[in-house]
Backbone as CSV, one residue per row, in Angstrom:
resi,resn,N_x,N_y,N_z,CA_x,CA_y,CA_z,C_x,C_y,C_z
1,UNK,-18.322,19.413,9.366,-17.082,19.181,8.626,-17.408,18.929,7.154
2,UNK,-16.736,19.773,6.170,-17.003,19.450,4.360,-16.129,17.960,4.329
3,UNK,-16.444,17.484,3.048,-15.996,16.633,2.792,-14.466,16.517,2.090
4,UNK,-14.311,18.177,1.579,-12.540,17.919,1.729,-11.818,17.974,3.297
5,UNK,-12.103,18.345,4.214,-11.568,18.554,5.553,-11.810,16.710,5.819
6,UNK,-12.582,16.020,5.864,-13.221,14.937,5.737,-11.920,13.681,4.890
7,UNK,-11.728,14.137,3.829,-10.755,13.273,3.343,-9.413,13.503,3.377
8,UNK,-9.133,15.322,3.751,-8.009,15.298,4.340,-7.461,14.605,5.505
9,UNK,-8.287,14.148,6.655,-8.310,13.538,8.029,-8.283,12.213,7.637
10,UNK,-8.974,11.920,6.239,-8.571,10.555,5.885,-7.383,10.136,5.757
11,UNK,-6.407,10.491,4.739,-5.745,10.649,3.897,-4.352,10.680,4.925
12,UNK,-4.560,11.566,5.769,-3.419,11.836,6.987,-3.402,10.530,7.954
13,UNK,-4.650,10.203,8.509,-4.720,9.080,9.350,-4.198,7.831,8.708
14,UNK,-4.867,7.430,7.505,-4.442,6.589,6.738,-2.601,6.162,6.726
15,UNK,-2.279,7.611,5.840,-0.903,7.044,5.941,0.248,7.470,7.116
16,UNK,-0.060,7.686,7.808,0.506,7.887,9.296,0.157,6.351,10.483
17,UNK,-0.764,5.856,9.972,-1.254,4.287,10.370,-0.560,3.294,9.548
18,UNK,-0.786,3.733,8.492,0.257,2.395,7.659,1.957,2.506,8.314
19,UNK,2.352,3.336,8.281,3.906,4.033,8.917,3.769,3.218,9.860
20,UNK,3.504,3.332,10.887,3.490,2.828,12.604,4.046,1.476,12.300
21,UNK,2.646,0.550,12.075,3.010,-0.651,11.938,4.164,-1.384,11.280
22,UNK,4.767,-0.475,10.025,5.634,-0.967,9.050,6.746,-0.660,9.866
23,UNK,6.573,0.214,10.440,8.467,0.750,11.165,8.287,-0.265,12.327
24,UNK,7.161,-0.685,13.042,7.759,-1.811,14.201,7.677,-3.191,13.595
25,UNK,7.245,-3.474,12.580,7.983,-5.043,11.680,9.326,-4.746,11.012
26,UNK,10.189,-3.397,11.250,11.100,-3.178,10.609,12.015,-4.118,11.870
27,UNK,11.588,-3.393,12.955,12.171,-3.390,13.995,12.450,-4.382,14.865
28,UNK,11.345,-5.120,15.242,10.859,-6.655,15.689,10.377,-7.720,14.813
29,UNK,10.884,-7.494,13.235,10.767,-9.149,12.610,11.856,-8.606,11.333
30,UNK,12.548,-7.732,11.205,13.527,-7.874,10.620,12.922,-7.635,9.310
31,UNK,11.374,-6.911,8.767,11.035,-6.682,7.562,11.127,-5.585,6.795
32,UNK,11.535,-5.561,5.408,10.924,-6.710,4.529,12.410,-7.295,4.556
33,UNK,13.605,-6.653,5.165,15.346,-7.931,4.819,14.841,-9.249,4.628
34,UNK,13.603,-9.554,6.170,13.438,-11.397,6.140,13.467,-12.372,5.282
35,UNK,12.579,-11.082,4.308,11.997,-12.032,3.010,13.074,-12.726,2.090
36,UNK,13.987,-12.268,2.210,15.153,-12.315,1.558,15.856,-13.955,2.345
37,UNK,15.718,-14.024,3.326,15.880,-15.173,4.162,15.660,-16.714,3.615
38,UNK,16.173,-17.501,4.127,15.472,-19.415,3.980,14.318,-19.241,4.887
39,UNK,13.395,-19.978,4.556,11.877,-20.007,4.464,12.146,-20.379,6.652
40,UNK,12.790,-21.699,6.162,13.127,-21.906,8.042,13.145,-20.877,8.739
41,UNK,13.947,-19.992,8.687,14.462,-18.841,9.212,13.509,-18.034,9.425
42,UNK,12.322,-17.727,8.312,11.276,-16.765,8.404,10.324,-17.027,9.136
43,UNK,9.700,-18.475,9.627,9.065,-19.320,9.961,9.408,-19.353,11.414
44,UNK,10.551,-19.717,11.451,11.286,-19.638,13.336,11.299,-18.459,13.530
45,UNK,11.451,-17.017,12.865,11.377,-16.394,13.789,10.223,-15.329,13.941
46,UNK,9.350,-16.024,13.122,7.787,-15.737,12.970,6.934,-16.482,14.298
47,UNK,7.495,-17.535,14.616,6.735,-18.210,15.768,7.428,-17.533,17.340
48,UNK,8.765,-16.905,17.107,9.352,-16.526,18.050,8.855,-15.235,18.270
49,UNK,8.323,-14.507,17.420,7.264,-13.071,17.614,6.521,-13.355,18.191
50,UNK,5.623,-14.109,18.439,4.242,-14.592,19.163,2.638,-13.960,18.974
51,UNK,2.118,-13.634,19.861,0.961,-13.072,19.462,0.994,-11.410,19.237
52,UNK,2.334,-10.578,19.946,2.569,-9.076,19.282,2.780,-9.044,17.967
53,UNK,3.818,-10.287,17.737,3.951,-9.831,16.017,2.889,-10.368,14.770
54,UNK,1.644,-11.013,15.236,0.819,-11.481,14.969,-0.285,-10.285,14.753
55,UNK,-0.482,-9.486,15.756,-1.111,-8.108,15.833,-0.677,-7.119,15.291
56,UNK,0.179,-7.081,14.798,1.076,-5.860,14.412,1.342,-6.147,13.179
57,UNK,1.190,-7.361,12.417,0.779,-7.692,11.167,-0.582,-7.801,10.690
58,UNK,-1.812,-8.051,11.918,-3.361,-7.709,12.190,-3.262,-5.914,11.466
59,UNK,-2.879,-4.956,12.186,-3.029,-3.761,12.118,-2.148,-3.604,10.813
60,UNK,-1.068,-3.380,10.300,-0.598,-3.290,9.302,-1.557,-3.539,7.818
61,UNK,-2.053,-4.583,7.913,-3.399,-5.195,7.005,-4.138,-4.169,6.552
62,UNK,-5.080,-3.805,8.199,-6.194,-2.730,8.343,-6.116,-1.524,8.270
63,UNK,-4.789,-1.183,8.367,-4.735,0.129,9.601,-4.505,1.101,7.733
64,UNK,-5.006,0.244,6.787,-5.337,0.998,5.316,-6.703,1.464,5.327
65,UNK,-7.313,0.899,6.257,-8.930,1.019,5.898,-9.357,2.930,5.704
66,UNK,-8.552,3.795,6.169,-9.525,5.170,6.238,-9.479,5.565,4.875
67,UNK,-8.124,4.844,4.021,-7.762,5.491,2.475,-8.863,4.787,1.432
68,UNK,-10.028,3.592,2.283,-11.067,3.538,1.445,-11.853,4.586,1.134
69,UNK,-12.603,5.566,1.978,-13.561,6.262,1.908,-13.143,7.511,1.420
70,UNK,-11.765,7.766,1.573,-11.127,8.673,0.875,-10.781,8.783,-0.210
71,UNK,-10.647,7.214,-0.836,-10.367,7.422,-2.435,-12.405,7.691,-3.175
72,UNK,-13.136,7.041,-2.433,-14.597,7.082,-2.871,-14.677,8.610,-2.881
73,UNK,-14.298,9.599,-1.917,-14.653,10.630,-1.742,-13.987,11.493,-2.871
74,UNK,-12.551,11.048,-3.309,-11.745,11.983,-3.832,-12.542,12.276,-5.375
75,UNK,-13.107,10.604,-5.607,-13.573,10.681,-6.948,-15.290,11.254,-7.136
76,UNK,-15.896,10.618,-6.020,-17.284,11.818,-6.235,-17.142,13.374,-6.191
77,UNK,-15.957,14.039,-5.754,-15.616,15.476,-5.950,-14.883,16.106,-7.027
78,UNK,-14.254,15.068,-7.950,-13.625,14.915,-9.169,-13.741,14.443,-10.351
79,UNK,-14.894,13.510,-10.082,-15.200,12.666,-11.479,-15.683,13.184,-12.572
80,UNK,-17.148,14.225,-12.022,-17.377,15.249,-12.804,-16.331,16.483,-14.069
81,UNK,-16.000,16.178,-13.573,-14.892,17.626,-13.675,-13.412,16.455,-14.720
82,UNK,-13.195,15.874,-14.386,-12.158,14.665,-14.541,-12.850,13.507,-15.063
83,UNK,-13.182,12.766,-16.111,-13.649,11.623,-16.332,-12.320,10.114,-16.159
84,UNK,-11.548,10.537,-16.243,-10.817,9.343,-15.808,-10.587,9.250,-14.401
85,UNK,-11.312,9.969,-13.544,-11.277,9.920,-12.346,-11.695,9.040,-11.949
86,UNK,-13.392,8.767,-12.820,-13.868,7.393,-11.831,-13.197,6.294,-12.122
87,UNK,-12.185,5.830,-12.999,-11.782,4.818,-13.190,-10.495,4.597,-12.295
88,UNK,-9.916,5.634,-12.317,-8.674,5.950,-10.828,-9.021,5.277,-9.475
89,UNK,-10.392,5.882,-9.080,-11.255,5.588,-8.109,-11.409,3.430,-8.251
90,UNK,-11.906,3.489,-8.900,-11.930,1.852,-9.403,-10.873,1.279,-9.207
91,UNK,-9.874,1.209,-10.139,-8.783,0.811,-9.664,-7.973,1.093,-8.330
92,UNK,-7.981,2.183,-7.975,-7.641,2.406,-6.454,-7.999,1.403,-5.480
93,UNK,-9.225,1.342,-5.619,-10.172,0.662,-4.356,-9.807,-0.860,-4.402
94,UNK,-9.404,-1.266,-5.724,-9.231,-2.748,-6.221,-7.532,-3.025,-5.327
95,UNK,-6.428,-1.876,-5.831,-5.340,-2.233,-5.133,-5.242,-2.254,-3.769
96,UNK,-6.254,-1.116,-3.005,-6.057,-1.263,-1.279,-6.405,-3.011,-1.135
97,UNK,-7.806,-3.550,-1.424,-8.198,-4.261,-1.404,-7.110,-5.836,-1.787
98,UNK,-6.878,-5.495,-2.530,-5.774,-6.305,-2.870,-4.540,-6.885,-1.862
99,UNK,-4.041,-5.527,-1.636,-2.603,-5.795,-0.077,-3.480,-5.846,0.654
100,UNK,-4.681,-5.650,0.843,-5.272,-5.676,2.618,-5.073,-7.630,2.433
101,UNK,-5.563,-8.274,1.441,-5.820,-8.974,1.475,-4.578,-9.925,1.367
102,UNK,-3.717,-9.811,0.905,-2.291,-9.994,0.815,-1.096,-10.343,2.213
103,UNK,-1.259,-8.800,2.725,-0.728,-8.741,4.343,-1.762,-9.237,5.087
104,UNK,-3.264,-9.736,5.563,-3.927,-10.237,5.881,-3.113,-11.990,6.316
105,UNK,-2.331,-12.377,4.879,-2.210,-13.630,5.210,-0.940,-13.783,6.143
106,UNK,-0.360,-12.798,6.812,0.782,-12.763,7.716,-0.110,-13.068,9.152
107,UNK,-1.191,-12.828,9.259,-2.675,-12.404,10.782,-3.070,-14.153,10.560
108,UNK,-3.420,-14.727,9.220,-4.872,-15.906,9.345,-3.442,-17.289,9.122
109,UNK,-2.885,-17.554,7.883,-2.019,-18.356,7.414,-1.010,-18.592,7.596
110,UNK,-0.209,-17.757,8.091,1.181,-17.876,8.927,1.373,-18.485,10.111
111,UNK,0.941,-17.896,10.624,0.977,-18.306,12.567,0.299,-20.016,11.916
112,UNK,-0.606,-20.673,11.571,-0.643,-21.762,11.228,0.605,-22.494,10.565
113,UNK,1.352,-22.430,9.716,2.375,-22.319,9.392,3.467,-22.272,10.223
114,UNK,3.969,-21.453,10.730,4.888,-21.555,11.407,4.716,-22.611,12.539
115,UNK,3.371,-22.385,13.221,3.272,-23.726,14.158,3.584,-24.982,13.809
116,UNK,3.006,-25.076,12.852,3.394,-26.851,12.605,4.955,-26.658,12.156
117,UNK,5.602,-25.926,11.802,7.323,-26.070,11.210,8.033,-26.556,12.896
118,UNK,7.103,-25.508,13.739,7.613,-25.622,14.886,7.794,-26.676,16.039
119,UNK,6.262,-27.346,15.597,5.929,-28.629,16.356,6.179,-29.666,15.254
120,UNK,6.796,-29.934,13.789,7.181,-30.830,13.100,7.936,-31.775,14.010
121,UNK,7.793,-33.420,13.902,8.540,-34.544,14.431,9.127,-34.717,13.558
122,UNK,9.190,-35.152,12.545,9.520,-34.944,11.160,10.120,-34.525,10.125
123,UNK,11.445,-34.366,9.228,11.744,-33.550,8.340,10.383,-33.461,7.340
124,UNK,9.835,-34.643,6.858,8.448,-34.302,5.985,7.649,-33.373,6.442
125,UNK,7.690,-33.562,7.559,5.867,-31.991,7.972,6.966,-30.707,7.800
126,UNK,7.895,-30.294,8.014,9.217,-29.243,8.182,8.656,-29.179,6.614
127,UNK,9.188,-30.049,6.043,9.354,-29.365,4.473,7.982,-29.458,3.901
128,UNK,6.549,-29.980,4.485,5.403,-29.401,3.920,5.015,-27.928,4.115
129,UNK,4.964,-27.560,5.624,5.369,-26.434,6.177,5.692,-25.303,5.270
130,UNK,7.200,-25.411,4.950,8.027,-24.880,3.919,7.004,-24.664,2.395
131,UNK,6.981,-25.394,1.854,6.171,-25.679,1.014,5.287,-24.434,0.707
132,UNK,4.445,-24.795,1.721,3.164,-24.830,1.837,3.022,-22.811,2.127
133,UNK,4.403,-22.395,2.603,4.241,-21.454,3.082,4.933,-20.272,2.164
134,UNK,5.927,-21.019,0.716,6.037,-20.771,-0.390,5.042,-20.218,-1.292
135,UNK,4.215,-21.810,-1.103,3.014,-21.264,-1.935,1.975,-19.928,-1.860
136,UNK,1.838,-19.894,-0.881,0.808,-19.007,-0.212,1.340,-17.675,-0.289
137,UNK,2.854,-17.361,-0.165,3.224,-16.446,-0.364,3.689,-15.545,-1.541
138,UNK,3.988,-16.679,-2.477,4.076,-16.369,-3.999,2.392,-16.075,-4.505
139,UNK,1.463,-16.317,-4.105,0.091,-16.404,-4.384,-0.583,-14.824,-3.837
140,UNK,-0.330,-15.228,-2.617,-1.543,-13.976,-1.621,-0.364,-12.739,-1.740
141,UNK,0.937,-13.078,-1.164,1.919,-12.186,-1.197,2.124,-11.870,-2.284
142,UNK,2.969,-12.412,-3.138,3.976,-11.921,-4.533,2.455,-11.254,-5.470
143,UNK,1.584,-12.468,-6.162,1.159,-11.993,-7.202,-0.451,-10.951,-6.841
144,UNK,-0.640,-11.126,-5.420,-2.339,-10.291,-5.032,-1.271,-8.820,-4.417
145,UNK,-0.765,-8.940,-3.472,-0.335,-7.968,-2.536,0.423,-6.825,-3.536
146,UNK,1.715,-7.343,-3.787,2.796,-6.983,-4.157,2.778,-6.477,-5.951
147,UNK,2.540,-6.990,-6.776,1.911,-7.469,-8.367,1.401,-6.535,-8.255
148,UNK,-0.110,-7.246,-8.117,-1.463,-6.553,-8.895,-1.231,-5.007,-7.957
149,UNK,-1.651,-5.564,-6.370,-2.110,-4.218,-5.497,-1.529,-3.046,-5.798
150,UNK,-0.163,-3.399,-5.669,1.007,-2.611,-6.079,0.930,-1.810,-7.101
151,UNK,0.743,-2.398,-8.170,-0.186,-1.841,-9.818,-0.893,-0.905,-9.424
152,UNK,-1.686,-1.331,-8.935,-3.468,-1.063,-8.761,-2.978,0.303,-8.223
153,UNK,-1.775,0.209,-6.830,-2.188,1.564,-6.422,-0.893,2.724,-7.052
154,UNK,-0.280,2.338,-7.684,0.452,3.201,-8.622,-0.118,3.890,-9.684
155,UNK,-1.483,3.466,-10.583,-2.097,3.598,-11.551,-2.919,4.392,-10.751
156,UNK,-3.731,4.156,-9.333,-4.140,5.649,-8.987,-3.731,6.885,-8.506
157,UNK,-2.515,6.686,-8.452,-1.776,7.765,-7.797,-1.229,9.061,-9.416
158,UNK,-1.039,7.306,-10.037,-0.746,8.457,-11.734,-1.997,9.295,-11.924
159,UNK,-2.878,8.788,-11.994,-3.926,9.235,-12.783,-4.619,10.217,-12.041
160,UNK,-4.459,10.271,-10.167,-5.117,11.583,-9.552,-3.953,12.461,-9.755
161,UNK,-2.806,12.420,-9.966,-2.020,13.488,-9.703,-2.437,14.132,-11.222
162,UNK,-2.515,13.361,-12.184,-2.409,13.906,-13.722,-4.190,14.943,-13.193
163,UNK,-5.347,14.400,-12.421,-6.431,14.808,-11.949,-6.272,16.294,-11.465
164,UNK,-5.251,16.518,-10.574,-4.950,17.368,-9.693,-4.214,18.285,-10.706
165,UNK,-3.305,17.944,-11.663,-2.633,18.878,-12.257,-3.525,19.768,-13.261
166,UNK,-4.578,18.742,-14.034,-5.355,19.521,-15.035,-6.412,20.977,-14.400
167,UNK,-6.866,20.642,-13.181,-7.408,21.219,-12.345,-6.456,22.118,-11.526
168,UNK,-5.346,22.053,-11.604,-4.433,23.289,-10.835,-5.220,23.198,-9.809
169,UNK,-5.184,21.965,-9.315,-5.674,21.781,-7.945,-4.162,21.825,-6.321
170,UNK,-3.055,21.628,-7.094,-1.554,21.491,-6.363,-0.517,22.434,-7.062
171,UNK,0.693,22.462,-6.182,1.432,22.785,-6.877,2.115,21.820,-7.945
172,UNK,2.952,22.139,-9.099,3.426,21.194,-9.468,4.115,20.347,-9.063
173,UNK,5.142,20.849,-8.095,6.009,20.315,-7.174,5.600,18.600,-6.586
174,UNK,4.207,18.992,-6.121,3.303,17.624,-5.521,3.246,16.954,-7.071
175,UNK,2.215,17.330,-8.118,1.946,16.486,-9.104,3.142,16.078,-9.661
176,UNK,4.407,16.176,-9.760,5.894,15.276,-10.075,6.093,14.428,-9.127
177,UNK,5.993,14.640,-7.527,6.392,13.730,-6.661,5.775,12.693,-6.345
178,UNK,4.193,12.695,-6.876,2.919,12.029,-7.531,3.729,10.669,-8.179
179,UNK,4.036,11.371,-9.566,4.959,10.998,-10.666,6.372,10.182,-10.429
180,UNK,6.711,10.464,-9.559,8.262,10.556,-9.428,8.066,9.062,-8.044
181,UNK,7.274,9.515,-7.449,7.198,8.659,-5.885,6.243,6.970,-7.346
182,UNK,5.375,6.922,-7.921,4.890,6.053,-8.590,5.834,5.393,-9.696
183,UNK,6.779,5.996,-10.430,8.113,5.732,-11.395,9.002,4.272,-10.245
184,UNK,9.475,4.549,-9.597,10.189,4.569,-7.989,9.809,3.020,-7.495
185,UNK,8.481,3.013,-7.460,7.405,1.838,-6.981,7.424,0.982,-8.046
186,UNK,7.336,1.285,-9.226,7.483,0.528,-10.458,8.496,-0.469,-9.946
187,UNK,9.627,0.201,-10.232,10.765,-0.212,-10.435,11.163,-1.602,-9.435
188,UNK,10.295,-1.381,-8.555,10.318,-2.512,-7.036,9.682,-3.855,-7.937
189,UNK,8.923,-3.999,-8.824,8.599,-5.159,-9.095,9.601,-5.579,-9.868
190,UNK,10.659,-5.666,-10.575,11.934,-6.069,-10.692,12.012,-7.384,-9.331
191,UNK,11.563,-6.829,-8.684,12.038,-7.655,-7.150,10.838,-9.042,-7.391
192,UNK,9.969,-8.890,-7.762,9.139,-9.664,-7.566,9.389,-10.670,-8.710
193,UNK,9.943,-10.438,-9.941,10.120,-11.166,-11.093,11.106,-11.833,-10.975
194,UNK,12.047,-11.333,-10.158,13.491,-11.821,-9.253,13.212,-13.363,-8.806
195,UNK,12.052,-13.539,-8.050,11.462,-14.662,-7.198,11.708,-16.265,-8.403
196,UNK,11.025,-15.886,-9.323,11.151,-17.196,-10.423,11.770,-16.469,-11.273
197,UNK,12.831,-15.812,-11.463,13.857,-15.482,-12.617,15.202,-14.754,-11.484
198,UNK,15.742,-16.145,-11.174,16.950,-15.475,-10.068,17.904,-14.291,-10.729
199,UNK,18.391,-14.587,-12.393,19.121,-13.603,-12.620,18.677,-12.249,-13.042
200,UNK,17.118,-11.873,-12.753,16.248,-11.050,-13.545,17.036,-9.619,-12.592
201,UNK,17.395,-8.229,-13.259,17.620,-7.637,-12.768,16.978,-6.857,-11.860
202,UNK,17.128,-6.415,-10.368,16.596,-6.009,-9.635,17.116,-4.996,-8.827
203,UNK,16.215,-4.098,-8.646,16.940,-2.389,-7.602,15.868,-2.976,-6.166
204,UNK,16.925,-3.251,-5.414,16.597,-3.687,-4.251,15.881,-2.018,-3.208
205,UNK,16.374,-0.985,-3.554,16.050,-0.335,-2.435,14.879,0.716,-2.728
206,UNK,14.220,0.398,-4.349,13.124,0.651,-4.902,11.611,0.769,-4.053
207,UNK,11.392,-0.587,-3.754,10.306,-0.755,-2.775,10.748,0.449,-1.826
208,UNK,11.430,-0.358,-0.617,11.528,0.887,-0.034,11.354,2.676,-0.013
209,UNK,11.810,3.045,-0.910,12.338,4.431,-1.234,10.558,4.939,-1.858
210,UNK,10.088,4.536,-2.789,9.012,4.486,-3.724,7.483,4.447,-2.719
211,UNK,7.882,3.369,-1.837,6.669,3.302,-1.089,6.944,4.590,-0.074
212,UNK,7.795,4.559,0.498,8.250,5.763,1.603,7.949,7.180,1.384
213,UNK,8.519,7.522,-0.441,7.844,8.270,-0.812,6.315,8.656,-1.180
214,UNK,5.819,7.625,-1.506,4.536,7.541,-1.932,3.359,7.747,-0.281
215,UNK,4.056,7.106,0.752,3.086,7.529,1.901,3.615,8.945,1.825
216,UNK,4.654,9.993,1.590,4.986,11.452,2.308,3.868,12.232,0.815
217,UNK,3.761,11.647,-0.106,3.053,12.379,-1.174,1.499,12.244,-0.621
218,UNK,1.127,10.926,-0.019,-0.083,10.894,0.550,-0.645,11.667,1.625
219,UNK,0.609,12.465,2.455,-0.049,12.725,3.684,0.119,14.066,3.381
220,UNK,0.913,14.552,2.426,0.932,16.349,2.011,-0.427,16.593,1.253
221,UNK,-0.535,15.494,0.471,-2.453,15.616,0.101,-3.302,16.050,0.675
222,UNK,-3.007,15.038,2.132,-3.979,15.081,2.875,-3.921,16.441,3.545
223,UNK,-2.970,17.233,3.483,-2.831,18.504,4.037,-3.553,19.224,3.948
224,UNK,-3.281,19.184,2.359,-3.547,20.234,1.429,-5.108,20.300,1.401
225,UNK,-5.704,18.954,1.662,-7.282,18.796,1.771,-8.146,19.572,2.804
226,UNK,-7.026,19.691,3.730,-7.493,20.491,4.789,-7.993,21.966,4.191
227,UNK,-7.521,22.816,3.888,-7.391,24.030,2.947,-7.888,24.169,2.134
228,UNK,-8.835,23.051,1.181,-9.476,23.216,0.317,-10.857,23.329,0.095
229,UNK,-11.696,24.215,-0.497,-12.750,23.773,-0.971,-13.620,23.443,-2.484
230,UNK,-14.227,22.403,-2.951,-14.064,21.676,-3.961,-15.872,21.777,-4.489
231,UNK,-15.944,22.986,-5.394,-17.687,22.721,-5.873,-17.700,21.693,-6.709
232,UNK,-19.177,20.883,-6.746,-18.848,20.140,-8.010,-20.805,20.150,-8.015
233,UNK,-20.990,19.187,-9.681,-22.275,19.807,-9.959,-22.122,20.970,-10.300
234,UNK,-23.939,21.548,-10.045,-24.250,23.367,-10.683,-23.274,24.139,-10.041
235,UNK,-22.305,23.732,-9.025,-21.857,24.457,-8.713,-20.239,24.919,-9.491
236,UNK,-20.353,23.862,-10.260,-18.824,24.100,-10.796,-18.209,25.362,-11.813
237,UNK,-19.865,25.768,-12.074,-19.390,27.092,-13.057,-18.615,28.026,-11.721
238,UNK,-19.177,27.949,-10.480,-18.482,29.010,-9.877,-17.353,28.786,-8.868
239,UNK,-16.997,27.346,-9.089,-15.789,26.781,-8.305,-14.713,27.398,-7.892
240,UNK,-14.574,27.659,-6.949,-13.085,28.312,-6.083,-12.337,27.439,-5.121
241,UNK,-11.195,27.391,-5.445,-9.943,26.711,-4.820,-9.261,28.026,-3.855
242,UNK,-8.741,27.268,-2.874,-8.145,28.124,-2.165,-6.369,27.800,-2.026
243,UNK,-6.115,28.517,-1.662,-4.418,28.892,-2.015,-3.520,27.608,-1.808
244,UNK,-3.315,27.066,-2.663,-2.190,25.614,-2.491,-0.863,25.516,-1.739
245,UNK,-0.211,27.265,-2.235,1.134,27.553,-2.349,1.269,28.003,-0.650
C-alpha cells in the first residue's frame, strides 16, 4: 500500500469515527443542546448515562487518533513542494491534540464530578461539585478543546486546502469547501465568548453546520487520496497526479 492510499484510509476512518460517537451523544445525552443547560441538570444526567455514556465519550476523545498519522503523512508528501506545509502540519497536530485532550475530560473528570453532586448530603458539596465542574470546563473544555483546538484545526485545514489548490492537487470545488466549511467554524467561537460576555453576539448553529461540514470535506479528501499518486524529492521534476475530476 503507497502512502497516499495509506492516508486516504486514514483520513476516511478518522472522520467516519469521529461521526459515530458524536451522533450517539446527540442522541443519549442530549449534546452539545446540554451545554446550554444548569450545571445540575448536566451533572444528573451525566450520572444517569452511566458507564455507556462514559465510553462513548472514551471513544469520541480517541476515535481522532488515525487523523494523527495522516496529517504527519500529508505534510512529508507536501512540505517539499509547499513550505507552509510543515507549519500546517504543526499546528494541525497541536489542535487534534488539544480536543483529544479537552473531550478526554468528559472519560477522567466528570464521572468524578457528577458522583459527588450525586452522593452530596449537603447543599455545600452540590455547589462545590458545580463549581468545580465550571471550572474544568471553561479550562479543558472552553479555552484547550473548543478555543485553541478549534483554531488549531481551522488554520490547518486553511492552509492545506490553499496547499492543495497551488498544486492543482483538487478540484476547486473541494479547495472553497476547505474555505467555506473553516469560515463556518470560525464563526462558532462567538459561542464560546458568549460564556463570560452573556450579551456577546452569537450564531448558535455555526458549530454545528461548520464542524459537519468540515468532517464531509475531510472524508472527500480522503477519497480523493485513494486515486492519487504524490512524487516528492528527485522525483518531483517528474510528478504525476492522477485525475481529481
Amino acid at each position: 500500500m503507497n502512502t497516499e492510499k495509506l492516508i486516504g484510509i486514514l483520513l476516511i476512518s478518522g472522520a467516519i469515527a469521529l461521526f459515530i460517537p458524536y451522533t450517539i451523544l446527540t442522541v443519549i445525552f442530549d449534546y452539545p443542546s446540554i451545554l446550554r443547560q444548569e450545571t445540575a441538570i448536566i451533572l444528573t444526567k451525566f450520572k444517569q448515562g452511566g458507564s455507556p455514556l462514559i465510553w462513548t465519550w472514551f471513544a469520541f476523545g480517541v476515535t481522532g487518533v488515525p487523523l494523527i498519522p495522516a496529517y504527519v503523512f500529508i505534510g512529508q508528501k507536501l512540505e517539499n513542494r509547499i513550505r507552509v506545509v510543515r507549519l500546517a502540519t504543526t499546528v494541525g497536530l497541536i489542535g487534534l491534540t488539544l480536543q483529544m485532550v479537552g473531550l478526554l475530560r468528559w472519560t477522567f473528570v466528570v464521572p468524578v464530578l457528577a458522583n459527588a453532586f450525586a452522593n452530596a448530603a449537603d447543599e455545600v458539596t452540590k455547589a462545590a461539585a458545580i463549581m468545580s465542574f465550571k471550572t474544568i470546563h471553561q479550562f479543558a473544555g472552553v479555552i484547550l478543546g473548543e478555543h485553541l483546538g478549534q483554531l488549531c484545526t481551522i488554520v490547518w485545514t486553511v492552509l492545506i486546502s490553499y496547499a492543495f489548490a497551488k498544486l492543482m492537487l483538487v478540484p476547486k470545488w473541494l479547495t472553497w469547501m476547505g474555505y467555506i466549511s473553516s469560515a463556518i467554524y470560525l464563526l462558532a467561537q462567538a459561542d464560546l465568548f458568549a460564556t463570560v460576555m452573556p450579551n456577546f453576539l452569537v450564531s448558535s448553529p455555526a458549530g454545528f453546520i461548520g464542524s459537519t461540514l468540515w468532517l464531509i470535506w475531510l472524508l472527500i479528501v480522503g477519497v480523493k487520496f485513494l486515486t492519487i499518486e504524490i512524487k516528492t524529492g528527485a522525483e518531483q521534476s517528474n510528478c504525476r497526479y492522477s485525475a481529481w475530476l
